[in-house]
N, C-alpha and C positions, 0 to 999 in steps of 0.2 A: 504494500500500500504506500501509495506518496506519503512524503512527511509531509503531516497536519504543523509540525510544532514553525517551521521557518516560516516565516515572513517578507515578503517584497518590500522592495525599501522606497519609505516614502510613498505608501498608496494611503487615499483617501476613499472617505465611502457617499456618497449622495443618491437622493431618489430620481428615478428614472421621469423626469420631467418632458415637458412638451420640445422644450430647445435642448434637450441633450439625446432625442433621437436619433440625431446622424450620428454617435458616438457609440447608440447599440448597433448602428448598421457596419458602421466601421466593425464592432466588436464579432457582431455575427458574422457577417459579409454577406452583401448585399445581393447574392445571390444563393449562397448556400444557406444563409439564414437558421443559423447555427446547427444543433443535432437534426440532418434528416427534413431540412427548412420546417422544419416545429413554428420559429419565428412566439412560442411561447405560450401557443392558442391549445395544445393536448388535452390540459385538464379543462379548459372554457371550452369545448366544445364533443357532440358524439363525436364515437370512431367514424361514423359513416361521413357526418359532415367535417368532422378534420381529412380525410383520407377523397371526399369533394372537390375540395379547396388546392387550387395548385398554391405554389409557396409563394406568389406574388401578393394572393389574395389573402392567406396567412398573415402576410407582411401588412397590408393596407389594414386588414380588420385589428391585430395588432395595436397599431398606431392610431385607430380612432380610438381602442381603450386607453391610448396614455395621453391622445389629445383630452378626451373628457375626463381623466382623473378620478381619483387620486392617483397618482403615484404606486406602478403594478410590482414594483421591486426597486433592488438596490445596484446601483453601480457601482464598480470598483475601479479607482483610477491609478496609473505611475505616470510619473511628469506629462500628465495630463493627456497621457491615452488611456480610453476603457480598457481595464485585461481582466476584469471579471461581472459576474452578474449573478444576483437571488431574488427570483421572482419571492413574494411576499403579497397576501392580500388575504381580504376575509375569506372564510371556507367558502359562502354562499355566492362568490363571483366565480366558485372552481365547480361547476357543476358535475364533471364525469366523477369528481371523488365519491358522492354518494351513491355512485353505480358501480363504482369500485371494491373486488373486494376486500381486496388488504389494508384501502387507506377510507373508507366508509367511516363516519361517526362513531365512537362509541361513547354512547350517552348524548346528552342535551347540553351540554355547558354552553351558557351563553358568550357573546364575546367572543371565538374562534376564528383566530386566523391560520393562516397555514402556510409554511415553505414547500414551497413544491418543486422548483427548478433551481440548476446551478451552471451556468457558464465559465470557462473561465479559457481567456483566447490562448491558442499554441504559442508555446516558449516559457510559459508561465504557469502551465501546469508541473504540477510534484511541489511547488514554491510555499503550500501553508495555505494559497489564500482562500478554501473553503472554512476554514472557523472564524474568522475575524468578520469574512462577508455575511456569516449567519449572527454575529454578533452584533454588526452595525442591522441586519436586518430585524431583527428583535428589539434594539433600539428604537428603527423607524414604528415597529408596531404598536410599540409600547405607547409612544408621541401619539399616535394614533386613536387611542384609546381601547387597544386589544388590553383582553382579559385573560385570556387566553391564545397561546402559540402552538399549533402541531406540526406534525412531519410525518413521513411514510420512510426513512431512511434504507437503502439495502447495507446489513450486515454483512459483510465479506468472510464469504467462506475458501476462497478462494482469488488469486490477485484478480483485479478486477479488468476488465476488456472497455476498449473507449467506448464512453457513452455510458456505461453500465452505472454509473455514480452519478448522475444527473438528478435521480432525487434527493442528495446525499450520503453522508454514510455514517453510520449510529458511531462510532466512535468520537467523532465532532460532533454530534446531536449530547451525548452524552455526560462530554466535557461542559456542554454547555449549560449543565443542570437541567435536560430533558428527561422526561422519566418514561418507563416501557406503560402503554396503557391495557394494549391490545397485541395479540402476531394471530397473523391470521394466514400466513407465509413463513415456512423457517428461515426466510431472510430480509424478510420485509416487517418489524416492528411497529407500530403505530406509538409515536413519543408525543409526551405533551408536556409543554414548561408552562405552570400559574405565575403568571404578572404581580409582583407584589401584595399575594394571598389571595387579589379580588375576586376570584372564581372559588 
């Protein structure tokens, strides 16, 4: 597994705003539009209408959700290039989770947000920067007025294949004071961290 503990030198973290869109296109590439042109829409949408959609259209529906806001995740920056990303938003803007099996609700807690994705651009992988981008993301949520933060992390049983770490991976979920709620998958746990008791 990458080392979680290094750090990139000198990255900051901000929300994915209206004028720092060219900065995800940069980060995905504007044609491949990052894992498989996802472009970030997997959990916002069914398999049939994700799998509908060529990766332009991906791209455009995308960008109307970060034009109308709030803020769908966190960007990571080094001297002022993006080199990473954590999507971040409430459960009820990720519809396919509840048809999902592994990462489905368990329970009613009010206030649920959820990490669902993690980018992070070539050269800069193995470098740390998925715990810090989960920490600035929990930050954002928090700002936000989450009550609650989950995840679906894959536990690595084995070294992990590109792509395979895109929901995360519970040893950085772990670190982060996320707790196991749910496995509904032997390697997909359902984690949940409470917001200063509020939940």
């Amino acid at each position: 597994m990458a080392n979680q503990q290094a750090r990139p030198r000198d990255v900051s973290f901000t929300p994915l705003t209206p004028e720092r869109w060219d900065d995800l296109v940069d980060l995905f590439g504007s044609e491949r539009g990052a894992s498989s042109g996802c472009w970030c829409m997997w959990w916002r949408l069914s398999s049939g209408e994700f799998s509908s959609l060529e990766r332009a259209q991906r791209r455009d529906a995308f960008r109307a959700i970060v034009e109308q806001g709030p803020p769908p995740g966190i960007l990571a920056y080094d001297d002022g290039k993006a080199i990473g990303w954590c999507a971040v938003g409430p459960r009820e803007t990720l519809p396919k989770l509840a048809r999902s099996r592994v990462s489905r609700a368990a329970g009613d807690a009010p206030g649920v947000w959820f990490v669902s994705c993690f980018y992070v651009r070539s050269g800069c992988r193995g470098d740390g920067l998925m715990a810090p981008l989960l920490a600035a993301a929990v930050r954002f949520a928090d700002e936000q007025g989450a009550q609650v933060i989950e995840a679906c992390p894959i536990e690595p049983k084995r070294k992990l294949q590109w792509g395979e770490g895109f929901v995360g991976v519970h040893q950085v979920f772990e670190g982060a004071g996320f707790e196991e709620v749910a496995r509904r998958s032997p390697t997909r746990p359902l984690m949940r961290l409470v917001l200063d008791g509020r939940a």
